[in-house]
C-alpha positions, 0 to 999 in steps of 0.5 A: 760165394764167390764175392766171399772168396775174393774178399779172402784172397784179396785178404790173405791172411784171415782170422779164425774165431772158435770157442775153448769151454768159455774161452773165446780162440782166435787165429790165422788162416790162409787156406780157403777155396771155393769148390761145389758153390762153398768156400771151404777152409781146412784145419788139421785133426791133430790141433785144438781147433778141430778139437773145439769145431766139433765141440762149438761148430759157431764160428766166426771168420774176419778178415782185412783187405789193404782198403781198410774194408773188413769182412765178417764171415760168420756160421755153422762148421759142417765136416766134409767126409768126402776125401775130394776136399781134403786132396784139392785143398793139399793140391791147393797148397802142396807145401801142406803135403810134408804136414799131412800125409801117410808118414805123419798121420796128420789129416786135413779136415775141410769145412764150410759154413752153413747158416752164414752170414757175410757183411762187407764192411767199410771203414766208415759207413754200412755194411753189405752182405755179400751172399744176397 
């Protein structure tokens, strides 16, 4: 797990992949981190991407580095019901506080993939897969 959360931290910004009905989504992230051996990513409940996990939870993460080396993260979307995930990914990034709180209501839902596959890619050649 760990080569994969290095990936996106060397990344930074990553990309999303969910699915609306027919409609393939695609958007940015930035929030990962890595806690109890899984990279966990957060959405709000309040957006459609929450919407469309717990419809589709196939999803598929792509990120760059500066190398040209990609990523292709790709797996299942499992919820984490405990609240420990939610506070550490808002300790993580606590300019994230002023969306999710009490007074908005809005909540941060965290997720990890399981059934994942992760293949770093280079910009020519073979992939390799960074779980194994």
């Amino acid at each position: 797990m760990s080569k994969v959360n290095d990936f996106l931290t060397e990344a930074g910004t990553f990309f999303l992949a969910t699915v609306d009905k027919d409609q393939p989504k695609v958007r940015p992230l930035g929030l990962h981190m890595e806690m109890d051996e899984k990279i966990l990513f957060g959405v709000g409940s309040f957006k459609d991407v929450f919407k469309q996990l717990i419809s589709n939870p196939k999803v598929e993460i792509c990120a760059c580095r500066p190398d040209g080396h990609w990523l292709r993260y790709t797996g299942t979307a499992v919820f984490e019901t405990d609240p420990k995930y939610a506070e550490a990914a808002l300790e993580a990034m606590p300019h994230l506080r002023s969306i999710y709180n009490e007074e908005t209501g809005y909540k941060m839902m965290v997720f990890h993939l399981e059934d994942a596959t992760a293949v770093e890619i280079p910009v020519m050649g073979e992939g390799t897969d960074l779980l194994n």
